[in-house]
C-alpha positions in Angstrom: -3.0 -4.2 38.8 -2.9 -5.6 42.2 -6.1 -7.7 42.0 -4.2 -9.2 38.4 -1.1 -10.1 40.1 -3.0 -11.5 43.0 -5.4 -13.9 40.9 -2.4 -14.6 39.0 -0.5 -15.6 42.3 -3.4 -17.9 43.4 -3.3 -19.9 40.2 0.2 -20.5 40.6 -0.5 -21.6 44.2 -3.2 -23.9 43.0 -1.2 -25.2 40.6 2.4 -25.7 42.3 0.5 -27.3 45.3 1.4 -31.6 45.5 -1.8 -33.7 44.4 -2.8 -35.8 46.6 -3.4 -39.6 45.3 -7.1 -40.8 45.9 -7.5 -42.9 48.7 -8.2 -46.7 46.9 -10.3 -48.7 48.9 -9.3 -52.6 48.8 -11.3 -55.2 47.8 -12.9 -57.6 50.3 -11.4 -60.7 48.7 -8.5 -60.7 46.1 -6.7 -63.3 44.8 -3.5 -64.3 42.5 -4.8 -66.3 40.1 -5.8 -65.2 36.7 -8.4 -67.7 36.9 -10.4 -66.6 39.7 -12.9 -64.0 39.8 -11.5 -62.0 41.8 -8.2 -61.7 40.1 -7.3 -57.9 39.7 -4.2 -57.2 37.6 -4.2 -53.5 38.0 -4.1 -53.8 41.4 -1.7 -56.6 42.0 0.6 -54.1 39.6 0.3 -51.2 42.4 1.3 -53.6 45.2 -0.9 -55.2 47.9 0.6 -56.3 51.1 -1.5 -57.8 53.5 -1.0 -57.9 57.5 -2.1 -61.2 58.7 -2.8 -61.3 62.7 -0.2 -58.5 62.7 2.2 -59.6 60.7 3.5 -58.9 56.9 2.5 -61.4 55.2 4.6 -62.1 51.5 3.4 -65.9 50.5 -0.1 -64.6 50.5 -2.1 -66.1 47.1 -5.6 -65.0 48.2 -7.4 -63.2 51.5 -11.2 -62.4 52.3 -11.7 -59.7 54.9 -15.0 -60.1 55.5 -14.8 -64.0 56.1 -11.5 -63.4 57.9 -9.0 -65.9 56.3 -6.2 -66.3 54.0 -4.4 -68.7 51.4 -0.8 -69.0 52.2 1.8 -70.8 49.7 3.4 -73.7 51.7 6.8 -73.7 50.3 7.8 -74.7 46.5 5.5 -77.2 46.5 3.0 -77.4 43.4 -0.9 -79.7 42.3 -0.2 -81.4 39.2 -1.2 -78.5 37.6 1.6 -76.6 38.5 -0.6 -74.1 41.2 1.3 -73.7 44.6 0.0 -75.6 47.4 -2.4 -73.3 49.5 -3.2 -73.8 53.3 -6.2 -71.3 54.2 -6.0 -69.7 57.9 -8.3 -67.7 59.8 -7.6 -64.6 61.7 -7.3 -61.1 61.1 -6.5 -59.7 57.7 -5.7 -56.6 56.6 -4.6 -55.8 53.4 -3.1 -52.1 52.3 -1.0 -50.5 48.9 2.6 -50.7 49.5 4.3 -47.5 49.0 6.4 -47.5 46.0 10.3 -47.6 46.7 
């Protein structure tokens, strides 16, 4: 009986121990529009905050980590296509999943 209760115990362990989420790795390049190639909507959903020469960026519309630059929005202004303006900056970028609130 007390090799039973024991396997039994260890199942319960397994089971009542917190999963861990897998570790995503982010892209090298991401962007906002649903246009571009390298659009990703499930990932967008999660959250992506990128840190921009060590600071939070939050008007970011697209970033490349390898090439070291990003798109910033420069205030409400739009193209005649309704798109935000975009000024592109080089520095250091590094984007990361904001933790759900």
């Amino acid at each position: 009986m007390g090799l039973q209760s024991s396997a039994t115990d260890n199942i319960k362990a397994a089971m009542s121990e917190p999963q861990t989420p897998q570790a995503t790795t982010m892209p090298d390049r991401l962007s906002t529009d649903s246009k571009s190639p390298f659009y990703n909507a499930e990932l967008l959903e999660r959250g992506v905050g990128v840190r921009f020469n060590g600071v939070d960026r939050n008007n970011v519309e697209e970033y490349c980590v390898s090439e070291g630059w990003v798109r910033l929005a420069v205030g409400r202004t739009v193209d005649r296509h309704g798109n935000a303006m975009t000024v592109k900056y080089k520095g250091v970028v590094e984007p990361y999943l904001r933790v759900p609130e």
